[in-house]
N, C-alpha and C positions, 0 to 999 in steps of 0.2 A: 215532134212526131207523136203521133195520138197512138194508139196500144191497137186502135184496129191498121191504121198505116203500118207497126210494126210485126202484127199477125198477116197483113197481105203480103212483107219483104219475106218473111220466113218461110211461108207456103211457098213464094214465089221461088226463092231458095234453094227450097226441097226439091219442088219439080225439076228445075232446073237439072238439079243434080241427079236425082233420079234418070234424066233424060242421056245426061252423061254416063251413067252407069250401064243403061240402055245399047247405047252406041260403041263404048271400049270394051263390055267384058269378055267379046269374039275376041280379041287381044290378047285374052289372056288364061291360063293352063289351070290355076286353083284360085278357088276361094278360100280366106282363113278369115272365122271370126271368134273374137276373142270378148271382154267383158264390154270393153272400152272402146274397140274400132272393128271394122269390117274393114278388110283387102281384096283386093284382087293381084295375084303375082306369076309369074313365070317357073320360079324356080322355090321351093321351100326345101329348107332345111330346119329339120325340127329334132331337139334333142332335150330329153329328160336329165335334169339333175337334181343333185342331192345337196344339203347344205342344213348340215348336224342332221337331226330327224324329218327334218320336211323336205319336200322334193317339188320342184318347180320346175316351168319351159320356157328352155332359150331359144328363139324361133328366130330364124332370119331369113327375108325375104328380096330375093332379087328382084328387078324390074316389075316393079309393085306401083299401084293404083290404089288410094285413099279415102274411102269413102270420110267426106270431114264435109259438111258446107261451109267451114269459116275458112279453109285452107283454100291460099292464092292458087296453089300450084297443086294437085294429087297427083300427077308421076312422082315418084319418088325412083331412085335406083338402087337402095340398099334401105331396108329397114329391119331392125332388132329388136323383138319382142321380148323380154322378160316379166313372166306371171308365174304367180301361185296359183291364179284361176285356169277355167278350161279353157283350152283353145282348141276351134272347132277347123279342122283341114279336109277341103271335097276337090276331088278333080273335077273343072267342070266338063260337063257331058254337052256335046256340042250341040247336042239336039235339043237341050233343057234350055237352049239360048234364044231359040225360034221364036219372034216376037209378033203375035199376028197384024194385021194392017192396019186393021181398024183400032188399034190402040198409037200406033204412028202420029 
């Protein structure tokens, strides 16, 4: 496989996924993105703690969606976040989802 074969798999990839993201995230009630992954989920449960002097988020997410291009499968039904970094939580607004036609 020549480096431009594996730069057309990886755009090809991306779109892909992109397209997918496109089509589930009327599915679904928040987005959470954190250093390492972007979600999409149903239900979050997000709690601060403590551990000696630093303080970190245990995040869990129900009926969640993965943004990954290597991952066979993105539903996931429970996932657990633990970070020191930010993690960023939005309901999404149903109207922010309105995808015009010409980009279809």
């Amino acid at each position: 496989m020549s480096a431009e074969d594996l730069d057309n798999y990886e755009t090809d990839a991306e779109l892909s996924l992109y397209k997918e993201y496109r089509d589930v995230i009327k599915l679904f009630t928040y987005v959470v993105e954190t250093e390492r992954r972007f979600y999409l989920a149903n239900k979050v449960d997000f709690n601060v703690r403590s551990a000696g002097q630093d303080v970190y988020f245990d995040v869990q997410l129900t009926d969640a969606w993965v943004w990954d291009v290597y991952r066979p499968s993105r539903f996931v039904k429970n996932v657990r976040i633990v970070t020191f970094k930010d993690v960023n939580v939005e309901e999404v607004q149903k109207t922010d989802i309105d995808i015009p036609d010409d980009i279809h």
